[in-house]
VOBA-1610 file (N, C-alpha, C; in pm, whole numbers, padded with zeros to 5 digits, always signed):
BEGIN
Unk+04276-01330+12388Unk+04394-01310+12308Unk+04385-01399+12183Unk+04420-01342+12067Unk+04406-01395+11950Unk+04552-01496+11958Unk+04479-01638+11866Unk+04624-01686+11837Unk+04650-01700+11721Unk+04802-01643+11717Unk+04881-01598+11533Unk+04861-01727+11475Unk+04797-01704+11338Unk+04785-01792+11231Unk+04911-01845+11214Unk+04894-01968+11177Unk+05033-02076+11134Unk+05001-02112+11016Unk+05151-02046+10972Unk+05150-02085+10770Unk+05262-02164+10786Unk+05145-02232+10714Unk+05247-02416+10629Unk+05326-02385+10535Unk+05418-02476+10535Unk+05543-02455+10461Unk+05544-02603+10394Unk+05634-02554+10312Unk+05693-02704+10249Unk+05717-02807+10312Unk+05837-02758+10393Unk+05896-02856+10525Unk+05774-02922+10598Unk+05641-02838+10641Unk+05620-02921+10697Unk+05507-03034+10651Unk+05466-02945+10496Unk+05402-03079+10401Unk+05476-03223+10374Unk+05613-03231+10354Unk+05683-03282+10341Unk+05676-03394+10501Unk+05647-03344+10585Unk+05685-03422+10727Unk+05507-03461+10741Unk+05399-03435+10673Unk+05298-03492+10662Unk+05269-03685+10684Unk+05181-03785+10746Unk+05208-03927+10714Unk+05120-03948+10579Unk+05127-04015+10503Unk+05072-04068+10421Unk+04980-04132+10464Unk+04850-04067+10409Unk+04700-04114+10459Unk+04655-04118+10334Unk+04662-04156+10243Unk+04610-04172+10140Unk+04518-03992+10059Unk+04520-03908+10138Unk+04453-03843+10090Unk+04506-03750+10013Unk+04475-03651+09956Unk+04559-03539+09883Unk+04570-03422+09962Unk+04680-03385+10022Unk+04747-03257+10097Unk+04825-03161+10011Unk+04733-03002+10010Unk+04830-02935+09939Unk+04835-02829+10031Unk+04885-02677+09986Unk+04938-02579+10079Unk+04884-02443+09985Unk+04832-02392+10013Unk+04782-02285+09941Unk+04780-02139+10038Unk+04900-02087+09959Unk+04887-01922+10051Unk+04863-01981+10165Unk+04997-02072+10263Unk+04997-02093+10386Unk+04894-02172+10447Unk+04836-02208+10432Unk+04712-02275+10444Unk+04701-02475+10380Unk+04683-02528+10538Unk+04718-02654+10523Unk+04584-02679+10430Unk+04548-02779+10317Unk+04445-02818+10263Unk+04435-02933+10270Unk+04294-03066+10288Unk+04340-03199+10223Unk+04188-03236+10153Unk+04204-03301+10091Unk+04077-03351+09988Unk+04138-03494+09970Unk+04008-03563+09975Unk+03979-03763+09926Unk+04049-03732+09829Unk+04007-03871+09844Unk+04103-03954+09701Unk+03949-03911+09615Unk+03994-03901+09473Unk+03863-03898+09408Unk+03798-04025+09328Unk+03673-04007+09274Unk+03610-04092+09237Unk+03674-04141+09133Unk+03575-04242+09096Unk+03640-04371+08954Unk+03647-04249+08862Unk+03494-04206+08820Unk+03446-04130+08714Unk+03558-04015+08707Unk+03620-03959+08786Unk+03707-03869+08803Unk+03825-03896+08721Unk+03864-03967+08790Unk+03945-04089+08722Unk+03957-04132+08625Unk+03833-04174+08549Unk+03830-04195+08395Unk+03859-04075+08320Unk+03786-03941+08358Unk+03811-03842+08276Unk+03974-03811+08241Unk+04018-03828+08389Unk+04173-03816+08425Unk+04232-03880+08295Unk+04251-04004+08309Unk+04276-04080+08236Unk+04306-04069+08122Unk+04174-04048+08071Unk+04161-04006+07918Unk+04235-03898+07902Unk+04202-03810+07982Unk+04282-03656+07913Unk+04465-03702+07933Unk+04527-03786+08041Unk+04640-03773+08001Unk+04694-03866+07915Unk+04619-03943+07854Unk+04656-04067+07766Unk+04705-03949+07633Unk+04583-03894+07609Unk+04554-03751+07481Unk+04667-03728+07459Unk+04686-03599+07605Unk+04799-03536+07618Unk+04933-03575+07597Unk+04990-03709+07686Unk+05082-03777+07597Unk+05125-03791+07504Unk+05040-03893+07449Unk+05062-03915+07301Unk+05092-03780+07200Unk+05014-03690+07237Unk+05023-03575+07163Unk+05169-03505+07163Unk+05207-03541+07289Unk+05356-03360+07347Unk+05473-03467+07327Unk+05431-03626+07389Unk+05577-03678+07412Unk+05656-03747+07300Unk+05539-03778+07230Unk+05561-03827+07109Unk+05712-03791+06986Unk+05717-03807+06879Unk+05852-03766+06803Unk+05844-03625+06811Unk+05735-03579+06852Unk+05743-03422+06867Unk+05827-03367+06951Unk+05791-03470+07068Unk+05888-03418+07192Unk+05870-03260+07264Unk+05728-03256+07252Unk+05714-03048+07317Unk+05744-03068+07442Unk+05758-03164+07550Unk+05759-03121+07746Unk+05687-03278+07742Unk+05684-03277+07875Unk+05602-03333+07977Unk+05510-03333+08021Unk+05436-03464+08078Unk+05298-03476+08104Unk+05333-03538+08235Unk+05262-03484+08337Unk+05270-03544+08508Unk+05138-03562+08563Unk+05043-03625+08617Unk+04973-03638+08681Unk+04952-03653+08859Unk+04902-03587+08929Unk+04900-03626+09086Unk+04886-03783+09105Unk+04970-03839+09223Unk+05050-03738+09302Unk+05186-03677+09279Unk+05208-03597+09225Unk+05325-03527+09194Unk+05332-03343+09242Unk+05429-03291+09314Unk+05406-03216+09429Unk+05450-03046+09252Unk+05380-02965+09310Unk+05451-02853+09207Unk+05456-02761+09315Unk+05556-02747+09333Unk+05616-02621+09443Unk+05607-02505+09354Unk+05539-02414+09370Unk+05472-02263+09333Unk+05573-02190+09417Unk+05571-02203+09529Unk+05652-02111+09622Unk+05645-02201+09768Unk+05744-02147+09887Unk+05759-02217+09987Unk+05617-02255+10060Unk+05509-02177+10059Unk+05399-02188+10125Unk+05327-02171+10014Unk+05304-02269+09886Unk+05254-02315+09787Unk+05292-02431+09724Unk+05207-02522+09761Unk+05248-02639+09723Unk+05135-02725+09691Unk+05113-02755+09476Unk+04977-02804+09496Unk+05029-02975+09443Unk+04867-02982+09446Unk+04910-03139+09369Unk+04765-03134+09259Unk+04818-03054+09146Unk+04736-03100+09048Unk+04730-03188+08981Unk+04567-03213+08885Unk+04536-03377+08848Unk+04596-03379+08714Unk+04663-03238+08645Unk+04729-03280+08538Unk+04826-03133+08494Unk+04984-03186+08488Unk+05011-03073+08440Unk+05088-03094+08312Unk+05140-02977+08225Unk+05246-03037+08106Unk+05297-02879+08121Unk+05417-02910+08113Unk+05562-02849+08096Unk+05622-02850+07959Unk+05665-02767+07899Unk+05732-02737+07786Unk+05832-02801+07771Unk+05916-02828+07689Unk+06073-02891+07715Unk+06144-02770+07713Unk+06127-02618+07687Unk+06231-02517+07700Unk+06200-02514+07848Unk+06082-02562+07932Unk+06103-02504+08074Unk+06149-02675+08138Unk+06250-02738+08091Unk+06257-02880+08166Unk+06364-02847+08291Unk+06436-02718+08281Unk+06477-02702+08442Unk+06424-02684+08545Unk+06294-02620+08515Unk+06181-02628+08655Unk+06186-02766+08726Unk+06251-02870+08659Unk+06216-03012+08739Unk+06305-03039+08813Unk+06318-03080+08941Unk+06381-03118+09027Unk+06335-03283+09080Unk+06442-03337+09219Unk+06410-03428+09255Unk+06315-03349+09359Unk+06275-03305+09431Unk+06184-03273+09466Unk+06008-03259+09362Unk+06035-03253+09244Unk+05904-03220+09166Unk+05913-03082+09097Unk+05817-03028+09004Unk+05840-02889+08942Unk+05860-02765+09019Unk+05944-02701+09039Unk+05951-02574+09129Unk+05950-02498+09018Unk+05807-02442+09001Unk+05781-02339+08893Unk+05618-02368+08861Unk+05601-02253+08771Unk+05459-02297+08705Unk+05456-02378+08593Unk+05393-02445+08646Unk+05361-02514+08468Unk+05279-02466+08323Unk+05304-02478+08255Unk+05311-02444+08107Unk+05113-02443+08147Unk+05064-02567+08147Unk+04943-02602+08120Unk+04934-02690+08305Unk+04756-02647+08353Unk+04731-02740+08502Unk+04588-02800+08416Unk+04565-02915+08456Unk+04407-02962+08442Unk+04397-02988+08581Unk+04229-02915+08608Unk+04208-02983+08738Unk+04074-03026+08703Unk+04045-03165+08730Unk+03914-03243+08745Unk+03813-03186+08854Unk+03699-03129+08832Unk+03665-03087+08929Unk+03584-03239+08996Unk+03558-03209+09135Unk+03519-03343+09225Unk+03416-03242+09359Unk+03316-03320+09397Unk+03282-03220+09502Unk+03326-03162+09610Unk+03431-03253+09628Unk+03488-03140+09734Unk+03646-03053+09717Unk+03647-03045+09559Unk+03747-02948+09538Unk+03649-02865+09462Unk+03576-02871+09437Unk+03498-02777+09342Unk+03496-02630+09310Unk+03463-02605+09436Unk+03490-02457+09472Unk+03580-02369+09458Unk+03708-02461+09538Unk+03831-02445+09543Unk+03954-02436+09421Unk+03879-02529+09307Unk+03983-02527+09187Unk+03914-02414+09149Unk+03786-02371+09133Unk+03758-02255+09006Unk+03813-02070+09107Unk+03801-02176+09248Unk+03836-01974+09341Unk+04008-01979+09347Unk+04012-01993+09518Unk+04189-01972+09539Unk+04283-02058+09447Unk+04245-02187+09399Unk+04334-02251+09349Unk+04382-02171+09202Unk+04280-02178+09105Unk+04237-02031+09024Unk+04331-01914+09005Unk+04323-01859+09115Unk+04385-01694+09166Unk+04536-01759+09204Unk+04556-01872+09276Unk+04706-01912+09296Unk+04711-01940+09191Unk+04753-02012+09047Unk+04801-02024+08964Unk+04814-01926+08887Unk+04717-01825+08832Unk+04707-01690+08822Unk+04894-01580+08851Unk+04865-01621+08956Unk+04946-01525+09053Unk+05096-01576+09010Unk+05120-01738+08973Unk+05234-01742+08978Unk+05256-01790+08813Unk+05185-01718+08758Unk+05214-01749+08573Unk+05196-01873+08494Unk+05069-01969+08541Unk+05007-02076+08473Unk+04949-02000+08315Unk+05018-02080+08241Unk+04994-01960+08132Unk+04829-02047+08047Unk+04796-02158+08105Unk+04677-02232+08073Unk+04632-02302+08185Unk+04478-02296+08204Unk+04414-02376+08328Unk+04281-02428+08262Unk+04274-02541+08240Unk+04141-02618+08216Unk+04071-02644+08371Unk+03928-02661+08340Unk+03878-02691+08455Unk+03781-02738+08392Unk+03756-02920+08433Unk+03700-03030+08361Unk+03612-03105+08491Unk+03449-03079+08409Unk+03324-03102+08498Unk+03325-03219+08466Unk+03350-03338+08487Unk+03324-03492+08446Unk+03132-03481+08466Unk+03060-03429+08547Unk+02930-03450+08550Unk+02839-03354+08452Unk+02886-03235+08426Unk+02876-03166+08309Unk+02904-03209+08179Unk+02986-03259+08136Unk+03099-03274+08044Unk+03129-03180+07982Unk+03232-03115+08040Unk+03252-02965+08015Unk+03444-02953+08063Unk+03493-02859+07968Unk+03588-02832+08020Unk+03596-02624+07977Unk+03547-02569+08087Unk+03630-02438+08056Unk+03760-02411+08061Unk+03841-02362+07985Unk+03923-02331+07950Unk+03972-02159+07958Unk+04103-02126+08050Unk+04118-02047+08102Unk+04305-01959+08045Unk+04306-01853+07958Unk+04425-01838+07959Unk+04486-01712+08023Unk+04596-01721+08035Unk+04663-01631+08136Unk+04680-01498+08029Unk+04618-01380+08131Unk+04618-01248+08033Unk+04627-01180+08158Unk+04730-01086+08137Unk+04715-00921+08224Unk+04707-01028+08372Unk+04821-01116+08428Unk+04834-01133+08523Unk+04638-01233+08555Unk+04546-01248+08491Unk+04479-01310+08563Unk+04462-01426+08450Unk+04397-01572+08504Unk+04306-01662+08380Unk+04196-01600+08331Unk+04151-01568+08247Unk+04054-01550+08194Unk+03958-01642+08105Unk+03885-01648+08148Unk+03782-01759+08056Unk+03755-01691+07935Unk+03841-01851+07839Unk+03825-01834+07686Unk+03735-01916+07614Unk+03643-01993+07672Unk+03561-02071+07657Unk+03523-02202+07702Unk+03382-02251+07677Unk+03345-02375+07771Unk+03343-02472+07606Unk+03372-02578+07653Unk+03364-02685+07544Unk+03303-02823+07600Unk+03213-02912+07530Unk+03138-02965+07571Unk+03143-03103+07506Unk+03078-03214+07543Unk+03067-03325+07477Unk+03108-03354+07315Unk+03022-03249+07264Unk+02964-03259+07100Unk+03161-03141+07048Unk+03186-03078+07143Unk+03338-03001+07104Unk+03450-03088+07060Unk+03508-03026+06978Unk+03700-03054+06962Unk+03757-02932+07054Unk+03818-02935+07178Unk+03888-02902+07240Unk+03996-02776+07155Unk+04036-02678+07113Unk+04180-02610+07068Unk+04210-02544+07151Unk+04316-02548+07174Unk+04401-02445+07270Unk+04486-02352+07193Unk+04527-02274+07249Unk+04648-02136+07247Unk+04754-02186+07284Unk+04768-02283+07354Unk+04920-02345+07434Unk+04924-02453+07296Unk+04865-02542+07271Unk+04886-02634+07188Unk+04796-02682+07035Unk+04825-02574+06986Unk+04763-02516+06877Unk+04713-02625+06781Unk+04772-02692+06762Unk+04768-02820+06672Unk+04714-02983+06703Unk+04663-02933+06885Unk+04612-03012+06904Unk+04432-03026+06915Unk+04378-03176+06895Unk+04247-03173+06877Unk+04176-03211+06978Unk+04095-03234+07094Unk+04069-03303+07136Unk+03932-03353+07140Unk+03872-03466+07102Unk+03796-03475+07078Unk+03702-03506+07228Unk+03642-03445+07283Unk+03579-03463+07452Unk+03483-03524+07441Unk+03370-03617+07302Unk+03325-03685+07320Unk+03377-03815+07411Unk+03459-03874+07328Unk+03587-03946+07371Unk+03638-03904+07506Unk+03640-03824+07536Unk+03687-03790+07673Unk+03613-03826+07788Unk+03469-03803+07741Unk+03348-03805+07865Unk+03321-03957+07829Unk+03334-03996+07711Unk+03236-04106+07706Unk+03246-04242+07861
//
């Protein structure tokens, strides 16, 4: 006799102990991944220092959040990406719970053991629930493809590399210089 699959919920991410690791919920499905590396980390870093300065500034466009910070997608979606920014027209998505909604823009650092996972289901879940931008940043490459939301899927709009200035469609006016990023 088969036994019925058990889909995770919020509730019971929420009743999770704190082990230091990263627990998310994807299409029902308990997930956990390490803590990641330094190098990870640095890239991290850098990109949300950028980002900051850039959105929060006298400009004031949204918000910049980094994990651990929970973005509730839906009840049995619950990730913890390594970088998101929110618009200020979408600042009701925020709750004391964390963003219940998609975010404007996700960066995910890839690491080896999310690797797979950010460019497949994680990918197709954000996709699905209207990430209208998804970077996906190789710290060992130095690479960030860049992914925008068309006809319901991300589509890859290009890879940018060490020697690149970064432009986006979400933030038109911004530069990023990814030497600086990787260095």
């Amino acid at each position: 006799m088969e036994r019925p699959q058990v889909r995770f919920t919020y509730e019971d991410y929420r009743q999770l102990p704190d082990d230091g690791q990263r627990h998310e919920v994807l299409d029902g499905e308990h997930v956990v991944s390490p803590a990641p590396s330094r190098r990870h980390q640095q890239v991290l870093k850098r990109l949300a220092v950028s980002l900051v300065l850039h959105v929060e500034g006298e400009r004031r466009r949204g918000e910049v959040y980094f994990a651990p910070f929970d973005v509730l997608l839906a009840d049995d979606n619950v990730v913890q990406s390594d970088l998101i920014f929110v618009t200020e027209a979408r600042q009701a998505l925020f709750s004391a719970r964390g963003l219940e909604g998609a975010p404007d823009l996700v960066v995910e650092v890839l690491s080896p053991s999310t690797r797979a996972r950010d460019r497949g289901k994680k990918r197709e879940v954000y996709a699905r629930f209207g990430v209208r931008e998804l970077w996906l940043v190789d710290p060992d490459a130095g690479t960030v493809d860049l992914f925008t939301l068309a006809a319901g899927q991300l589509a890859h709009a290009g890879t940018f590399g060490p020697g690149d200035v970064l432009v986006t469609p979400l933030l038109a006016d911004l530069r990023l210089d990814l030497a600086a990023v990787f260095a």
